[in-house]
N, C-alpha and C positions, 0 to 999 in steps of 0.2 A: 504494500500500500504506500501511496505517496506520505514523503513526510511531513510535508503541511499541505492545505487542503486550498486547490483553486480559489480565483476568486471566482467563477462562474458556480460553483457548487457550494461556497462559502453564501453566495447571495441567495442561492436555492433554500439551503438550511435554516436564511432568515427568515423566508416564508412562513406562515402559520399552514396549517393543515388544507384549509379551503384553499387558500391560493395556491398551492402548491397542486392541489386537483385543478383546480381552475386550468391554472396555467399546463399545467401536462396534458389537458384536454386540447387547448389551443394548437398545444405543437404536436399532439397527434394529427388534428386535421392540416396543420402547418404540413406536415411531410407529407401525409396522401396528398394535398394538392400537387405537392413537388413531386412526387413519383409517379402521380398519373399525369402530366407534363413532360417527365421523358418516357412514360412509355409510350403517349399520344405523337412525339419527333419520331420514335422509332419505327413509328406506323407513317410516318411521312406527313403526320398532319400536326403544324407547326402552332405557336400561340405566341403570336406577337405582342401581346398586351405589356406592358409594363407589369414589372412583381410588384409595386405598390396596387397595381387591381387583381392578379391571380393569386396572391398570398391573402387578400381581404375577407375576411370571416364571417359573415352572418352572425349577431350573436339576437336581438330581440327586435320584433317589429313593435313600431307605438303610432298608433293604441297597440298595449297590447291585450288583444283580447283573439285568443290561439282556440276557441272555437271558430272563430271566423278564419284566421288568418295560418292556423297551424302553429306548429313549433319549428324551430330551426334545430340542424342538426347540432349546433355547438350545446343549445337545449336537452337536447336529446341526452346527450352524453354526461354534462351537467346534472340530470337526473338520472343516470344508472351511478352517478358513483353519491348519490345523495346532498348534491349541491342548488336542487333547483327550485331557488324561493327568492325572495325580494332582494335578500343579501346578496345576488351577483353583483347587481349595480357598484353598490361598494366595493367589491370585491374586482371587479376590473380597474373603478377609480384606483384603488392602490396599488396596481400592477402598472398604470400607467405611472402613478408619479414614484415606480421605483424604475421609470424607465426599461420595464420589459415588453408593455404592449404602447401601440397608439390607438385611439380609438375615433372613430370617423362616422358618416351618417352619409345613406342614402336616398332619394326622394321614391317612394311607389304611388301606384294609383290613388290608395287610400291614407296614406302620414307619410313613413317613414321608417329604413331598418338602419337600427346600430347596428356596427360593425364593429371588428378587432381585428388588429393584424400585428405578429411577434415580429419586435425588435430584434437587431442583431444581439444586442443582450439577450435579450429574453430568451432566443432561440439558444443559445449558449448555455445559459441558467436550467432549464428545460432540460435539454443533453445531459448536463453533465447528471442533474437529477434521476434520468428516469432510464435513461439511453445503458442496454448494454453494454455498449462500445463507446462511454464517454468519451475516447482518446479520439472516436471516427475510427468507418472501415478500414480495416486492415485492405492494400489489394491484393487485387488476384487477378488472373487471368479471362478468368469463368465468372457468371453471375451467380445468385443464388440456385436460381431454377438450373442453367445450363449444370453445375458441378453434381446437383444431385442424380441428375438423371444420368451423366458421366459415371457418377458412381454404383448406379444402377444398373448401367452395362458393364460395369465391371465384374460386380456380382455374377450377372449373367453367365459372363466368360468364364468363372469362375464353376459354374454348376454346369458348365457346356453346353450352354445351349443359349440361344439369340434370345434376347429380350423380343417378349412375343407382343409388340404394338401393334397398332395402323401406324396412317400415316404422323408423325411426331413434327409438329412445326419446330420446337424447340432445337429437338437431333436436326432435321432436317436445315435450318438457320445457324443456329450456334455453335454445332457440332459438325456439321460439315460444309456450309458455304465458304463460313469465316475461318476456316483454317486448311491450308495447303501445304502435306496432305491433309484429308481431312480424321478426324478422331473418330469417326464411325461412318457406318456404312449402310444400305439399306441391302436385304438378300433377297434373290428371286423367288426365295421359298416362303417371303413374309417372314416381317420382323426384321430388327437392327441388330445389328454385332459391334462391338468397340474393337478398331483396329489396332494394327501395331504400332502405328504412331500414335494412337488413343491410350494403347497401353502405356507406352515409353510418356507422354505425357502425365498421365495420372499418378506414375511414381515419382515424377520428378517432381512436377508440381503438388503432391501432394500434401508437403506442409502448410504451403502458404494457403491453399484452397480450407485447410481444415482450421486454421486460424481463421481465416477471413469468414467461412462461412459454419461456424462452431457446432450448431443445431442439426444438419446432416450427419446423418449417420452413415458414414463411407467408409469401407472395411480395407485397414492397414494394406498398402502393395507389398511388406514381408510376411502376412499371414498374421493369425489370429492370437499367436504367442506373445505377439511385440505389442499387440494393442496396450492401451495406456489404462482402460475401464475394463474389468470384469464383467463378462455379461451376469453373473452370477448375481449382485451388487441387486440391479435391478429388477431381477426376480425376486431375491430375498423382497426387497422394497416391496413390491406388487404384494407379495404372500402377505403383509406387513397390513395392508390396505384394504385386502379383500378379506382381511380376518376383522378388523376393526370396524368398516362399512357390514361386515354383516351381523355383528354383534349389535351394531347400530340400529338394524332393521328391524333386529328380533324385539331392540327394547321396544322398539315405535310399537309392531304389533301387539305388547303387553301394555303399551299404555292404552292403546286402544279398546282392550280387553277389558282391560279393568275400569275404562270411564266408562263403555256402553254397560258395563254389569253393574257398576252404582248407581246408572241412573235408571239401570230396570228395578233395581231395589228397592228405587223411594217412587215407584210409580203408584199413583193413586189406581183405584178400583174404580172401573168407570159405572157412571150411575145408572142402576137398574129402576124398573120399572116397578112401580108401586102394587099392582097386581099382578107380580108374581109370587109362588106360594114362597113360605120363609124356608122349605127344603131345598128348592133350586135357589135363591140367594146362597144360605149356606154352601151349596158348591160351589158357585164362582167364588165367594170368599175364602174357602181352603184350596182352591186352586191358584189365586193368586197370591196368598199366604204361602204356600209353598214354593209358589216364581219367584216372590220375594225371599226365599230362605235359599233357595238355592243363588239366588242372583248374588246374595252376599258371598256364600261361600267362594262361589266365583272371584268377586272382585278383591277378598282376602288373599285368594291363590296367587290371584294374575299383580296383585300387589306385590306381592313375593319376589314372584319373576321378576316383576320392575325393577324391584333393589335390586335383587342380586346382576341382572343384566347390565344397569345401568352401572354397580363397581366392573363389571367383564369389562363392559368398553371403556371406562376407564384409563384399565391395567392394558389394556389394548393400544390406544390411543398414545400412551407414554410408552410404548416400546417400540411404537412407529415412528416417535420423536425421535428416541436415543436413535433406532437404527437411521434415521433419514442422516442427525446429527454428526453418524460416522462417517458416513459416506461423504457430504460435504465438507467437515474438517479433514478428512481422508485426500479429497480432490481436492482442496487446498495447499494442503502441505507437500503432496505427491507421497503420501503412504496407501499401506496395502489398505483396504476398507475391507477388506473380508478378515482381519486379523478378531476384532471385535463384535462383529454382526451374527447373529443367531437368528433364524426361522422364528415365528412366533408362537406364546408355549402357550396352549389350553388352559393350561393351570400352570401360573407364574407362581413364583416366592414373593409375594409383595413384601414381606418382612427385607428383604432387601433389594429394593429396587433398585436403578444404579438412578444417579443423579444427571441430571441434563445441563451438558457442558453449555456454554457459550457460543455458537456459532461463530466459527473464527474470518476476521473480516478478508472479503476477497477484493478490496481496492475499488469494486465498483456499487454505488451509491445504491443503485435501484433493487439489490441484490440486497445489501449490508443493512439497508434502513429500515427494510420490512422486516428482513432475520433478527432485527436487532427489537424490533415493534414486536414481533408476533412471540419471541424467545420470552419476553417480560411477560406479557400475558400467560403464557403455557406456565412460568414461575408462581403465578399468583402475584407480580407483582408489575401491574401495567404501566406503561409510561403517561406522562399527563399528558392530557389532549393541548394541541396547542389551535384555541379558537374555537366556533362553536361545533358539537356533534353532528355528523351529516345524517340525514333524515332517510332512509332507503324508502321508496315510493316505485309501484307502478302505476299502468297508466292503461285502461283500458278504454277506449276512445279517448274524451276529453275529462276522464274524471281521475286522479290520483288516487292511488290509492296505498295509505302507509302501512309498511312490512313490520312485525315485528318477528323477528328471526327466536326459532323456539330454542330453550338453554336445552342443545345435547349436551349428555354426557363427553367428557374427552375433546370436547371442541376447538378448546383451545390448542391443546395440543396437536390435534389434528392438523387444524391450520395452518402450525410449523412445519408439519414435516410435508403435508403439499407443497408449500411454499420452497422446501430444498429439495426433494423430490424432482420437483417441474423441473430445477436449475440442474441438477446434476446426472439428469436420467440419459442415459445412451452416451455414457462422458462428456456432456453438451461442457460443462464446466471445468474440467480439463484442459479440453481443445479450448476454449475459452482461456484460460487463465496460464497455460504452458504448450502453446502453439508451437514450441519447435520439439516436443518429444512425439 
């Protein structure tokens, strides 16, 4: 990790929690405009406009009133991560006078739509925050799409037999117009083959493509001994996952068990008819005298279950940590991760569970600040919010409607090990973090 911290990432950290979404929303749409601009030149159809008008944001029409007029996309996204309420307004004023956005207005039919659009700061501040590759792409030769499907034919080669496509624009463009020779070939018998120049390419270039492009899973040109990640690693993980998500499942179904049986238990007897004799009363009332005894016993059982499921997933949930925990400090450091990691045990020793290390920092923000967020939580001991809670809402038509997320068991800790899971699965973070092994 660096030894003092940018000043683009040092301005990021000044943010409060909301602007910090704010803004990472902006320069998401910030780069899809930018990437659908060069794939739109690559297609020969060019946008002459100035980047002060293709970089410009949409953020609220006024009036606003979004039955009429709809939501804009920066809206949109604003509310999936629970930012979407009067406080934006604020919220962009302060981004402007920290100098990350400008904010502008356009005339329509009916008022008028704010806009936003990131400054060279801000776009920088952003990056350094959110961006895997705060440093910017590594290059390479090959794009993202062109290396993996490279690598896919290499595969191929490898199992002896052509990758069995139609026709591939990508192979067909990237893979053999733009290169002489080219790196693959199409066969008369259908399907593509990677050539010898395709081979002799994929090994040579193959460090630089697996740094540049981290998340490809392209198998070592010395074979499966040299790779840098266990595939073992991420089984374990998965076993990890699918024991704890199903423990999960089982408690959901006892809670359900056990609410619908307490409320057949205090269900009233519905009112009978005044002229019927007091013998047929008498049965319905020991009939549902007895729904209700048994409906208890029920809900006593399925109570049972509850607890005891709800400690399983628990002990479940914390050994998904520790192992996710290994793996990640594991791809950090460049140790073995299988040296520590164990299958997940039906019946653990809680009386010693192991302690949940610290996720050790990998130098990159968007990585470390969550690990570092979500780690205090799994502790029991969360970090303070900085500014107000964001509200999660959906939306079905024009009506909001607010989520309250139910307390599972284990959730917090779950959330950890998804969280290094995602980053380290298929050695995504290896290649990541030690691009020349």
């Amino acid at each position: 990790m660096p030894a003092r911290t940018s000043k683009a990432l040092q301005t990021w950290n000044d943010l409060n929690d909301r602007q910090q979404g704010t803004l990472a929303v902006i320069y998401d749409l910030d780069q899809a405009a930018e990437a659908g601009r060069r794939s739109g030149a690559a297609r020969g159809e060019y946008d002459d406009r100035p980047a002060d008008a293709w970089r410009s944001i949409d953020f609220a029409h006024e009036p606003a009133l979004r039955d009429i007029f709809g939501w804009t996309l920066l809206q949109e996204r604003l509310m999936g991560r629970g930012w979407d309420n009067q406080g934006n307004g604020s919220t962009m004023a302060a981004l402007e006078r920290r100098g990350l956005i400008t904010r502008d207005e356009r005339p329509t039919r009916w008022g008028y739509m704010r806009t936003v659009r990131l400054t060279r700061e801000g776009r920088a501040a952003a990056r350094a925050g959110t961006s895997l590759s705060p440093g910017g792409r590594r290059k390479a030769a090959l794009g993202h799409r062109s290396w993996e499907v490279l690598a896919l034919l290499w595969s191929a080669h490898l199992r002896g037999e052509p990758l069995k496509w139609g026709y591939s624009s990508t192979i067909e463009r990237a893979l053999i117009d733009k290169h002489v020779p080219p790196l693959a070939c199409f066969l008369p018998t259908g399907g593509y083959e990677i050539t010898d120049r395709g081979r002799d390419f994929y090994r040579k270039h193959y460090a630089a493509h697996t740094a540049a492009h981290p998340t490809v899973q392209a198998p070592h040109p010395d074979g499966s001994d040299v790779e840098p990640w266990p595939p073992t690693v991420d089984k374990l993980l998965a076993e990890h996952r699918q024991f704890y998500r199903g423990l999960l499942a089982a408690w959901k179904d006892a809670c359900t068990a056990q609410q619908a049986a307490e409320k057949e238990a205090t269900a009233l007897l519905p009112k009978m008819s005044d002229t019927l004799p007091a013998a047929v009363v008498d049965q319905a009332e020991a009939r549902h005298k007895l729904w209700c005894g048994t409906a208890q016993q029920r809900a006593a059982l399925a109570a049972e279950h509850t607890e005891d499921l709800h400690t399983r997933a628990g002990h479940a949930a914390r050994a998904y940590a520790v192992a996710a925990l290994t793996a990640h400090n594991a791809a950090v450091t460049q140790a073995n991760p299988l040296e520590n990691m164990t299958p997940p045990d039906p019946e653990p020793d809680t009386w010693d569970e192991p302690p949940l290390p610290a996720p050790k920092e990998t130098g990159i923000n968007a990585i470390d600040a969550e690990a570092t967020k979500l780690h205090a939580a799994a502790v029991g001991r969360p970090l303070k919010r900085r500014g107000p809670a964001p509200t999660r809402r959906t939306r079905r038509g024009n009506v909001r409607i607010t989520e309250k997320p139910a307390a599972e068991p284990g959730a917090a800790l779950y959330a950890l090990a998804e969280h290094l899971r995602g980053h380290v699965q298929d050695g995504a973070l290896v290649r990541r973090l030690h691009p020349a092994d």
